[in-house]
DSSP file (Angstrom, degrees, kcal/mol; ACC not computed):
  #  RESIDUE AA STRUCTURE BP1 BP2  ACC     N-H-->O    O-->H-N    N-H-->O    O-->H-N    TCO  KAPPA ALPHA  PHI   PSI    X-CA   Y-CA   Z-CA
    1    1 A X              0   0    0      0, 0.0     2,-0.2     0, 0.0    30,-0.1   0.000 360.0 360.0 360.0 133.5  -36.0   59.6    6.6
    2    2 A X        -     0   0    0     33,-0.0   123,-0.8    34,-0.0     2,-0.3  -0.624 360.0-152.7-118.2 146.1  -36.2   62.5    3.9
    3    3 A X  E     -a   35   0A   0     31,-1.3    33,-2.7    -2,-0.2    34,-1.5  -0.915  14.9-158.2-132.9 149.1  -34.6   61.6    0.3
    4    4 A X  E     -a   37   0A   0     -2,-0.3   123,-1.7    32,-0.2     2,-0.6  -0.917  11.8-155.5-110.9 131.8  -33.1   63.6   -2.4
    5    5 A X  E     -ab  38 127A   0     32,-1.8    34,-0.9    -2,-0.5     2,-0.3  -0.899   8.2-172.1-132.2 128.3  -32.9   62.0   -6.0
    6    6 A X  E     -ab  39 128A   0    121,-1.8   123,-0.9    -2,-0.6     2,-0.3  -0.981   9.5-168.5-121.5 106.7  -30.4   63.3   -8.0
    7    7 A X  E     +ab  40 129A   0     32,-2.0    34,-1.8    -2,-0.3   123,-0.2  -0.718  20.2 159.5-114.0 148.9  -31.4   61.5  -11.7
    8    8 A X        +     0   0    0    121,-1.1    35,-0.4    -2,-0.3     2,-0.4   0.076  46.2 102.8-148.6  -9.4  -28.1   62.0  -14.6
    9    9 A X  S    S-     0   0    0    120,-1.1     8,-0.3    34,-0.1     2,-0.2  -0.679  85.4-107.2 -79.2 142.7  -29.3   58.9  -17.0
   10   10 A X    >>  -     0   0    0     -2,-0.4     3,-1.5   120,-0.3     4,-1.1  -0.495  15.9-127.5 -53.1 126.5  -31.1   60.2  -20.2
   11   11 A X  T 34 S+     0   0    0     33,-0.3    -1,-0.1     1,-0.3    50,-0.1   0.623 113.3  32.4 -54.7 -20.6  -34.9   59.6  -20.1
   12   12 A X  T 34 S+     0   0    0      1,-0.1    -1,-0.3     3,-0.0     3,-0.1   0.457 122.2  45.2-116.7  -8.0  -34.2   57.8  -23.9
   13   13 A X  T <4 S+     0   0    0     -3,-1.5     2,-0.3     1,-0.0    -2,-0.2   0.302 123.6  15.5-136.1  -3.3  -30.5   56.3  -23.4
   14   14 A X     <  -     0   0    0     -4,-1.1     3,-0.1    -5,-0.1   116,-0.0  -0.920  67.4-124.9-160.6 161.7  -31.0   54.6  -19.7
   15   15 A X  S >> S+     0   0    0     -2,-0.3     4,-1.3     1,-0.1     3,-1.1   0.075  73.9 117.9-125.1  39.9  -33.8   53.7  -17.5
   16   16 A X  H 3> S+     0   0    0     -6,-0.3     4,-2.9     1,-0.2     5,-0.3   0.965  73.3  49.7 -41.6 -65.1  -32.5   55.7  -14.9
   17   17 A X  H 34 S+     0   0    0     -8,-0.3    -1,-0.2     2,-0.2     2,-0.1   0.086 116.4  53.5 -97.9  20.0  -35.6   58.2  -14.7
   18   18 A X  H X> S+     0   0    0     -3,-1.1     3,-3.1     3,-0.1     4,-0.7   0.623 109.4  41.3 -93.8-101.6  -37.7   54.6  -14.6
   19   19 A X  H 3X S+     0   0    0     -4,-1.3     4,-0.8     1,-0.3    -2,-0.2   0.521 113.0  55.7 -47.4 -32.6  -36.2   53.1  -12.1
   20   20 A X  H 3X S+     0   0    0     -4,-2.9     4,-4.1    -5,-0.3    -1,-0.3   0.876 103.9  53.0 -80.6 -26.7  -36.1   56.4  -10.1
   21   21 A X  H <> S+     0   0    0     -3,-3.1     4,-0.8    -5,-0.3    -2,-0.2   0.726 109.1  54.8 -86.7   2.7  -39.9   57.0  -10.4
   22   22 A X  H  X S+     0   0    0     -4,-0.7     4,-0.8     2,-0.1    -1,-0.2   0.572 109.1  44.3 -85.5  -9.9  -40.3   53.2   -8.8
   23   23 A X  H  X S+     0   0    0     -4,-0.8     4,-3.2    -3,-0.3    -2,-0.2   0.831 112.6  53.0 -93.1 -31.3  -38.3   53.9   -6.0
   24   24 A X  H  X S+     0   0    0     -4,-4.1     4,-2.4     2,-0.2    11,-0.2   0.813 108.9  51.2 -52.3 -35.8  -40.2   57.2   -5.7
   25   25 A X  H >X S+     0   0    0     -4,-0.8     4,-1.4     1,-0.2     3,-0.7   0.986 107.8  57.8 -64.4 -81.5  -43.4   55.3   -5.8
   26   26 A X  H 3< S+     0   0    0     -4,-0.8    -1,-0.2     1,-0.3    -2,-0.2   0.640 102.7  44.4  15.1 -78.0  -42.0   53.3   -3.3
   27   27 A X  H >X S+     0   0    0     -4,-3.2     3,-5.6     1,-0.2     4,-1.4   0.982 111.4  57.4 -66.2 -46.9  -41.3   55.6   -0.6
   28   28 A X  H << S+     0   0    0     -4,-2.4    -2,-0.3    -3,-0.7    -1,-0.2   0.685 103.1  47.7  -9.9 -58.6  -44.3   57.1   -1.0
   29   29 A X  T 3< S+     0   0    0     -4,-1.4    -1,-0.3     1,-0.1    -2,-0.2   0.259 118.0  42.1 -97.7  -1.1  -46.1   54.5   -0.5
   30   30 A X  T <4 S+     0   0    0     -3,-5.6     2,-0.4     1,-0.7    -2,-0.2   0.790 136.4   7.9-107.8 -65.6  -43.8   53.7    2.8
   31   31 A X    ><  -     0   0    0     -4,-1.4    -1,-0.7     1,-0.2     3,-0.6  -0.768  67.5-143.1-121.2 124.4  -43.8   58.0    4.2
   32   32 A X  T 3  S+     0   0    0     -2,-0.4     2,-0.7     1,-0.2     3,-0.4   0.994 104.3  40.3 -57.0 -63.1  -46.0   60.4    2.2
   33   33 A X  T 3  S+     0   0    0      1,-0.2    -1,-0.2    -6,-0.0    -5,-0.0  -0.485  76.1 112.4-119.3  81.0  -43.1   62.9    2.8
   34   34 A X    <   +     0   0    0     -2,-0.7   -31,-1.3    -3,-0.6    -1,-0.2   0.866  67.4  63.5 -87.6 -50.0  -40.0   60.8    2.3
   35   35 A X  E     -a    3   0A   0     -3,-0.4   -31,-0.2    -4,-0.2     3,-0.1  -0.497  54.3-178.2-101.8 128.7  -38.7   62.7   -1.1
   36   36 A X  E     -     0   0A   0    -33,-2.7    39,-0.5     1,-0.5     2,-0.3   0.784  65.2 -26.2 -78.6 -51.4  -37.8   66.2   -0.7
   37   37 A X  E     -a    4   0A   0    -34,-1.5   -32,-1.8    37,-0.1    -1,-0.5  -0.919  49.4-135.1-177.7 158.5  -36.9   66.9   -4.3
   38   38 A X  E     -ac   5  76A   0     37,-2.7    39,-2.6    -2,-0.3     2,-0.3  -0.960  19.4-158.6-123.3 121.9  -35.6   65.2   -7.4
   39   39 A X  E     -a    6   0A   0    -34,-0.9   -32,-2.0    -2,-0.3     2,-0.4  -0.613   4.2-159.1 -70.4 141.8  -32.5   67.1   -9.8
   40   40 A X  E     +a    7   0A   0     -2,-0.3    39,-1.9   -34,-0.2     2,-0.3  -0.988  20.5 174.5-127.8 128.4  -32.2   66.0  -13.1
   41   41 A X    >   +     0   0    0    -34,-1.8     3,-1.0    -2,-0.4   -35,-0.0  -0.866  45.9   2.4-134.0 151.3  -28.9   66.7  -14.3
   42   42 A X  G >  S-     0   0    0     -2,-0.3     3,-2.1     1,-0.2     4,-0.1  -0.460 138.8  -4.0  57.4-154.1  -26.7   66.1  -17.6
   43   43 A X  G >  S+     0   0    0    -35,-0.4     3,-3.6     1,-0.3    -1,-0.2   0.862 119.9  87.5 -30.5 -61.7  -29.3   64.2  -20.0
   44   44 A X  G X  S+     0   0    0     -3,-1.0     3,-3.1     1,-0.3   -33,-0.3   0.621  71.3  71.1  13.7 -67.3  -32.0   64.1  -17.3
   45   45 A X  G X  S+     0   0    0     -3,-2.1     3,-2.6     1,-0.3    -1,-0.3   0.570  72.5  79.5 -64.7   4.9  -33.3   67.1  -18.1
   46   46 A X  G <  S+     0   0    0     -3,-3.6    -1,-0.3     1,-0.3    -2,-0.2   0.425  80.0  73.7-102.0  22.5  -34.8   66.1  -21.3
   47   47 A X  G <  S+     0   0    0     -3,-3.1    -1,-0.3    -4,-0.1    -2,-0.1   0.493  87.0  65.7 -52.7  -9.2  -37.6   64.7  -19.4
   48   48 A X  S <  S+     0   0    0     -3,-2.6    57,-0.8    14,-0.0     2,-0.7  -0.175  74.8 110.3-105.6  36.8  -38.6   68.1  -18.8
   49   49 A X  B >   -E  104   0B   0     55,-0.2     3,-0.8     1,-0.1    55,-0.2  -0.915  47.6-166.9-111.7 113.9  -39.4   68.9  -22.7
   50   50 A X  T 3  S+     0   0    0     53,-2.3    -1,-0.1    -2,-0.7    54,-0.1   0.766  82.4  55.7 -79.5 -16.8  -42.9   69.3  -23.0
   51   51 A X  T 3  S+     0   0    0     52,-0.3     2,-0.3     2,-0.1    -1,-0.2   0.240  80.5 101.1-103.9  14.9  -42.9   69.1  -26.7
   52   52 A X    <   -     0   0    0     -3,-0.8     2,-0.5    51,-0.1    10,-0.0  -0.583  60.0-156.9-102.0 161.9  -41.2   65.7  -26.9
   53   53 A X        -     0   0    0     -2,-0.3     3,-0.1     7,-0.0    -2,-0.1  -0.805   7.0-134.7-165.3  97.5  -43.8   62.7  -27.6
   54   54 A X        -     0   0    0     -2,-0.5     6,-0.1     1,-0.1     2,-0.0  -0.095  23.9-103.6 -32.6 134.0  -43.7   59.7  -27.0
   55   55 A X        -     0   0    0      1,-0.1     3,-0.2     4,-0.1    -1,-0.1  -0.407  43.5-127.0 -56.6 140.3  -44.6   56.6  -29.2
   56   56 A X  S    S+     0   0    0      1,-0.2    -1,-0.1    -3,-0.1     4,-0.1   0.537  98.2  69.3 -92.4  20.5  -47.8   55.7  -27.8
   57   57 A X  S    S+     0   0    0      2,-0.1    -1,-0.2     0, 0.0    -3,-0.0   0.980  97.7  58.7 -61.7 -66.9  -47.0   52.2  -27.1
   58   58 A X  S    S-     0   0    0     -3,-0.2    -4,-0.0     1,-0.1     0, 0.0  -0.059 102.5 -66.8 -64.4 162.2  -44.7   53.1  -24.6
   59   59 A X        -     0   0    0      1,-0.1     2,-1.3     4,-0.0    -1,-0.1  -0.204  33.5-131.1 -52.7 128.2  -44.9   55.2  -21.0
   60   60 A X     >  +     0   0    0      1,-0.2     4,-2.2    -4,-0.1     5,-0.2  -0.697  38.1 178.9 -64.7  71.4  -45.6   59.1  -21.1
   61   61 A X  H  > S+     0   0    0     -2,-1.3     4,-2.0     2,-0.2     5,-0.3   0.969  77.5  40.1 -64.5 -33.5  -42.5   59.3  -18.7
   62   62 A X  H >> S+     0   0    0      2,-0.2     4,-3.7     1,-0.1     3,-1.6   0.988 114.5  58.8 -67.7 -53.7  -42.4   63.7  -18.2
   63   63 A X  H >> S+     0   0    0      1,-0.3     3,-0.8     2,-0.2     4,-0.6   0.808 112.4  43.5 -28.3 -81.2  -46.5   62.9  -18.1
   64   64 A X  H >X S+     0   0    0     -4,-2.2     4,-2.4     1,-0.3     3,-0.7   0.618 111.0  45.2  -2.4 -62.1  -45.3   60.6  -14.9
   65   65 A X  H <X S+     0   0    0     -4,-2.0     4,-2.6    -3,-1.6    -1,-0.3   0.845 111.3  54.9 -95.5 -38.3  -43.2   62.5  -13.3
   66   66 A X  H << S+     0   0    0     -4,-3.7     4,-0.4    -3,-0.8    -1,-0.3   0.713 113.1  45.1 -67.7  -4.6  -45.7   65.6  -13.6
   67   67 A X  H XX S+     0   0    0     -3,-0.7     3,-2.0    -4,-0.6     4,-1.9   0.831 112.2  53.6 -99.2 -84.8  -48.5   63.4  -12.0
   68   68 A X  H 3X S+     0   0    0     -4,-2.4     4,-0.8     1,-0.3    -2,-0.2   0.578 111.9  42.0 -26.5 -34.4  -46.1   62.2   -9.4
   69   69 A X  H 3<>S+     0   0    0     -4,-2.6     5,-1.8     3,-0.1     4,-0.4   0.619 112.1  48.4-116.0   9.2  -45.1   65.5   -8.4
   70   70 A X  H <45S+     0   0    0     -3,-2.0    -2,-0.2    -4,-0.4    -3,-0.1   0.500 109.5  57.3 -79.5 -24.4  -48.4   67.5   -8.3
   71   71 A X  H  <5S+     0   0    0     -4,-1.9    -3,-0.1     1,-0.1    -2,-0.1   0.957 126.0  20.4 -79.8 -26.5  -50.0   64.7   -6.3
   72   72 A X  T  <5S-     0   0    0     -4,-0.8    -2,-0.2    -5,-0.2    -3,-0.1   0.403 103.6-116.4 -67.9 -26.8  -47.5   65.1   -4.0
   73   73 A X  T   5 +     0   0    0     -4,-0.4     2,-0.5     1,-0.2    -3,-0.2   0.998  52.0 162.6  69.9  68.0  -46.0   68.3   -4.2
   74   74 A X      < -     0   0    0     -5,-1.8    -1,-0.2   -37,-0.0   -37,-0.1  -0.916  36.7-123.2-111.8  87.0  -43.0   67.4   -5.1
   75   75 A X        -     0   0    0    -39,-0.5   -37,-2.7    -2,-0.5     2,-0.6  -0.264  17.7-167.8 -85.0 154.6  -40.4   69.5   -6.5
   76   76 A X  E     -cd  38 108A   0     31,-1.0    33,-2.8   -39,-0.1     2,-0.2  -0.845  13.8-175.9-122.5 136.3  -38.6   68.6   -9.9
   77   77 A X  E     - d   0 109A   0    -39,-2.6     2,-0.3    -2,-0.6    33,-0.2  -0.762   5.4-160.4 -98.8 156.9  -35.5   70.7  -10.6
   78   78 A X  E     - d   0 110A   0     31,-1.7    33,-3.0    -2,-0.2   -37,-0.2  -0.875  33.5 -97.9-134.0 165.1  -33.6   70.6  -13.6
   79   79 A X  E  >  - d   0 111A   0    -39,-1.9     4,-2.0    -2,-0.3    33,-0.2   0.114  30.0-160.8  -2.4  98.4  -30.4   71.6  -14.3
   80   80 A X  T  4 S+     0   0    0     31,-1.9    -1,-0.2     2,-0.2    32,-0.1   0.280  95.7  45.7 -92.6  22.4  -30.7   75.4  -16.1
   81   81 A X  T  > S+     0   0    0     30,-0.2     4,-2.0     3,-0.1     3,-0.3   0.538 121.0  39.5-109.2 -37.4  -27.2   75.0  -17.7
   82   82 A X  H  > S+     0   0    0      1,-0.2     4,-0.9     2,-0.2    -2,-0.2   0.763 117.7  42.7 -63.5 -42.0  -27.9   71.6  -18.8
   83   83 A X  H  <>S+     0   0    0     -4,-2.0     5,-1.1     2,-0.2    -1,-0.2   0.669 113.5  54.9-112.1 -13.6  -31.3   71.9  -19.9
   84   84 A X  H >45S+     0   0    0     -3,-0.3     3,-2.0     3,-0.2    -2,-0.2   0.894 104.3  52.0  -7.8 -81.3  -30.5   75.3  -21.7
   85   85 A X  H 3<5S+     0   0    0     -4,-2.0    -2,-0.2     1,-0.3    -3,-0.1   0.892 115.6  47.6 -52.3 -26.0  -27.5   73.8  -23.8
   86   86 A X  T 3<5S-     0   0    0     -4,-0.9    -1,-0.3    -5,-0.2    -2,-0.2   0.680 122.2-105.5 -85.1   1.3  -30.6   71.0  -24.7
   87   87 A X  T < 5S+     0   0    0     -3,-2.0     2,-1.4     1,-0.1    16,-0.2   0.223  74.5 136.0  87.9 -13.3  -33.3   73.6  -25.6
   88   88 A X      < +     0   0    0     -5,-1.1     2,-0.3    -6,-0.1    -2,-0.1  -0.590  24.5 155.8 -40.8  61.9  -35.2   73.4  -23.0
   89   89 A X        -     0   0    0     -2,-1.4    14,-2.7    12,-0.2    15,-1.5  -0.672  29.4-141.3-123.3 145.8  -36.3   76.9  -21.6
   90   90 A X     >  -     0   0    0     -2,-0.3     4,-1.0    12,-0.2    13,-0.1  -0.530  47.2 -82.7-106.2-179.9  -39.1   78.5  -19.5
   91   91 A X  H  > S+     0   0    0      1,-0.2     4,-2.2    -2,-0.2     5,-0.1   0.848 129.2  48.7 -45.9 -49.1  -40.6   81.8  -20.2
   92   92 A X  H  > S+     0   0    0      2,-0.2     4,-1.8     1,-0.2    -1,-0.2   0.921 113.1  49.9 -59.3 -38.6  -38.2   84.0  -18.5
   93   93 A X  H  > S+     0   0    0      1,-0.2     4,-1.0     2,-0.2     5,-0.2   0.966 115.0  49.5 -62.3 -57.8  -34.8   82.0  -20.6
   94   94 A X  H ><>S+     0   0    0     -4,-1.0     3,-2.4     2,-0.3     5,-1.2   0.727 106.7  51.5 -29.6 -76.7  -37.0   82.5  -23.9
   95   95 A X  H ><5S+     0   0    0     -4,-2.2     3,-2.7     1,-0.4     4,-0.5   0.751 112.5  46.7  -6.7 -94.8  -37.6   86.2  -23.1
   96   96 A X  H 3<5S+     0   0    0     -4,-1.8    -1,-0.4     1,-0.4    -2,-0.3   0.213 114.6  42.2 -42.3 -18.8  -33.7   86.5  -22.6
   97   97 A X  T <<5S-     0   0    0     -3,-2.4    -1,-0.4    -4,-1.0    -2,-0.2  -0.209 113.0-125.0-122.2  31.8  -32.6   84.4  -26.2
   98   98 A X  T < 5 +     0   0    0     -3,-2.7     2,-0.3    -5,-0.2    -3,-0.2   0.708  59.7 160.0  50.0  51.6  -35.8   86.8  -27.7
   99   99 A X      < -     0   0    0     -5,-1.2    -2,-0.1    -4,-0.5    -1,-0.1  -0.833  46.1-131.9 -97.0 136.6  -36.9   83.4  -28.6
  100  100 A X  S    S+     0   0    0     -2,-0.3     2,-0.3     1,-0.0    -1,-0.1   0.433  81.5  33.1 -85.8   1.4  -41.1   83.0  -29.4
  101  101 A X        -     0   0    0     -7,-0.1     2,-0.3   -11,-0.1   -12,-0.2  -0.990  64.2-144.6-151.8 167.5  -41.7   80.1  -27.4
  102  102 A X        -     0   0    0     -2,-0.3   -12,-0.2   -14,-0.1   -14,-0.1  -0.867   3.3-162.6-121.1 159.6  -40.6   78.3  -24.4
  103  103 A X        +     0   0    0    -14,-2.7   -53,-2.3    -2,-0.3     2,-0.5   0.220  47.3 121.9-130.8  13.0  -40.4   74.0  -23.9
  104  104 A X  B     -E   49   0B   0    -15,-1.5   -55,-0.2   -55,-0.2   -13,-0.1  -0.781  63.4-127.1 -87.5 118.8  -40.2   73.4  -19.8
  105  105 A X    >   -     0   0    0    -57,-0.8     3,-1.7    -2,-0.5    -2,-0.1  -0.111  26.7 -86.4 -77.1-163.1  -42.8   71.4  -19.0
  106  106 A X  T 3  S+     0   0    0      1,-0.2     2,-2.1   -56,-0.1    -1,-0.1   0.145 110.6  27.0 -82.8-160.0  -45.3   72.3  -16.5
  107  107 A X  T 3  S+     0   0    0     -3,-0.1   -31,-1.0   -41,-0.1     2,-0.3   0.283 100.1  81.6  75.5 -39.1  -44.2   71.3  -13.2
  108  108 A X  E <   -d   76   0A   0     -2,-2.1     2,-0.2    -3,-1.7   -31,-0.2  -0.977  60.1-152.7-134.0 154.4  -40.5   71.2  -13.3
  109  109 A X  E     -d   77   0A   0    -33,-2.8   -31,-1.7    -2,-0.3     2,-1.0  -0.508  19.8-114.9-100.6 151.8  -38.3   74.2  -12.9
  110  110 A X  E     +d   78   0A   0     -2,-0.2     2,-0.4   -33,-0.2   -31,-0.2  -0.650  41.4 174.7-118.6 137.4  -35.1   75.2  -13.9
  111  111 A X  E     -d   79   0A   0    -33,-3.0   -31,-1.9    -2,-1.0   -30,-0.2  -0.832  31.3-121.1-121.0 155.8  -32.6   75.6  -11.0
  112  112 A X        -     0   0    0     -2,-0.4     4,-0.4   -33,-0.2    -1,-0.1   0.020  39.6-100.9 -91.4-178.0  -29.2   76.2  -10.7
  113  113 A X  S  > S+     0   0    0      2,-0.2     4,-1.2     1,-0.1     5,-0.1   0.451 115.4  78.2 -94.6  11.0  -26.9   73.6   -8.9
  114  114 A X  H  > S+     0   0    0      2,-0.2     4,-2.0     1,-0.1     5,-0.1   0.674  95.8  62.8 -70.7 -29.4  -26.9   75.9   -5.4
  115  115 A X  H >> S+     0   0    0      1,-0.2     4,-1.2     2,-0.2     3,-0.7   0.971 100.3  41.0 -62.5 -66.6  -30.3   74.0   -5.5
  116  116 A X  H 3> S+     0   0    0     -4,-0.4     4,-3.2     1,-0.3     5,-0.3   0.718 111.4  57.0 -62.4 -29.3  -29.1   70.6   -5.3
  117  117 A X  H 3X S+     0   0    0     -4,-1.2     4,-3.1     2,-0.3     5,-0.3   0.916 111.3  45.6 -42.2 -58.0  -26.5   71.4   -2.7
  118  118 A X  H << S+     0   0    0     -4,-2.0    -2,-0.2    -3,-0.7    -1,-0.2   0.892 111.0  47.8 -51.6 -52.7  -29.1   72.7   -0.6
  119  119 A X  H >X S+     0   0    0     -4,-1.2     3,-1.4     1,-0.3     4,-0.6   0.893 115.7  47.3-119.2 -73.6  -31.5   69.8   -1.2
  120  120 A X  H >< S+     0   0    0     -4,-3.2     3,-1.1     1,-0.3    -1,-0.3   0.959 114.6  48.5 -75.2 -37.3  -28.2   67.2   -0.4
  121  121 A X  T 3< S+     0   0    0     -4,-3.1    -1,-0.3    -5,-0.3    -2,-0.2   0.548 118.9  43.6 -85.7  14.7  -27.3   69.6    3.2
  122  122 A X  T <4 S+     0   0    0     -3,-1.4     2,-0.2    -5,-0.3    -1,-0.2   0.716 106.9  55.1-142.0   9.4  -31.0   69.3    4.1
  123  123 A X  S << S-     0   0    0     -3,-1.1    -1,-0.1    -4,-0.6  -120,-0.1  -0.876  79.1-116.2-130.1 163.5  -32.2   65.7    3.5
  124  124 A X  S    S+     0   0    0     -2,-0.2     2,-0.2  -122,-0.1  -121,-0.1   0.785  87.1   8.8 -33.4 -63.8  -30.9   62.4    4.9
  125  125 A X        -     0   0    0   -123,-0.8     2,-0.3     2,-0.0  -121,-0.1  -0.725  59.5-148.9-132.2-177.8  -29.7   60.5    2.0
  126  126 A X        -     0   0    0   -123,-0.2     2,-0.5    -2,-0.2  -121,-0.1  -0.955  16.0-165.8-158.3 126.1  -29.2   61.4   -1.8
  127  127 A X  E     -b    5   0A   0   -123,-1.7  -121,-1.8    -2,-0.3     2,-0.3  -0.965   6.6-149.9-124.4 127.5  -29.7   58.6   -4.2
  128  128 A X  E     -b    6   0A   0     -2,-0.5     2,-0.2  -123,-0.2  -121,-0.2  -0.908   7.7-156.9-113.6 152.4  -28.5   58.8   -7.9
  129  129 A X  E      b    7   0A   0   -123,-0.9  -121,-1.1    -2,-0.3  -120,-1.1  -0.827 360.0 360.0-110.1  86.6  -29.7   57.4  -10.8
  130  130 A X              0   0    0     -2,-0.2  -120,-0.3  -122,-0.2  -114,-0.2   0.105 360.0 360.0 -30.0 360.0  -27.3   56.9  -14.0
């Protein structure tokens, strides 16, 4: 069985994008290639801010999720209208707001929602996390 995770809780306001990288662990750990790809949508995406830093008592969570999906090969979408309106931009959006730096960290992408449609019509289930 192939999975989608579609994450919408805020990395700071929920522990959605906790809870999702224990079920990820999870499957893993049941099928190497259970998880097709993970959306981050609405709040989500501001796990995908490289320039945000944690206190270091607590969990590196984008650190996480970028370990998690380079050992695996795993892609992590997020939202590009979502993660835009938060600041969040790779090179090309920076280019394009003639902006001098860009904040996606490495690893995750920014995808339109034609992605996640695809990614729900081509895996099993789809699980969200709030």
């Amino acid at each position: 069985m192939q999975y989608t995770l579609l994450i919408t809780g805020s990395p700071y306001h929920s522990k959605a994008c906790h809870t999702a990288l224990r079920f990820i662990r999870a499957a893993l750990n049941k099928s190497p290639d259970s998880i097709k790809g993970v959306f981050f949508y609405e709040d989500a995406v501001l796990i995908g801010n490289q320039v945000a830093q944690p206190p270091r008592d607590e969990i590196n969570l984008t650190q996480a999720w970028q370990e998690i999906a380079e050992q695996n090969n795993i892609p992590l979408h997020l939202c590009i209208a979502a993660a835009v309106r938060r600041g969040i931009i790779n090179e090309g959006e920076s280019r394009r707001y003639e902006l001098e730096q860009h904040t996606l960290a490495e690893h995750f992408q920014l995808e339109g929602l034609g992605t996640l449609v695809d990614l729900m019509n081509t895996t099993n289930k789809i699980i969200q996390f709030r």
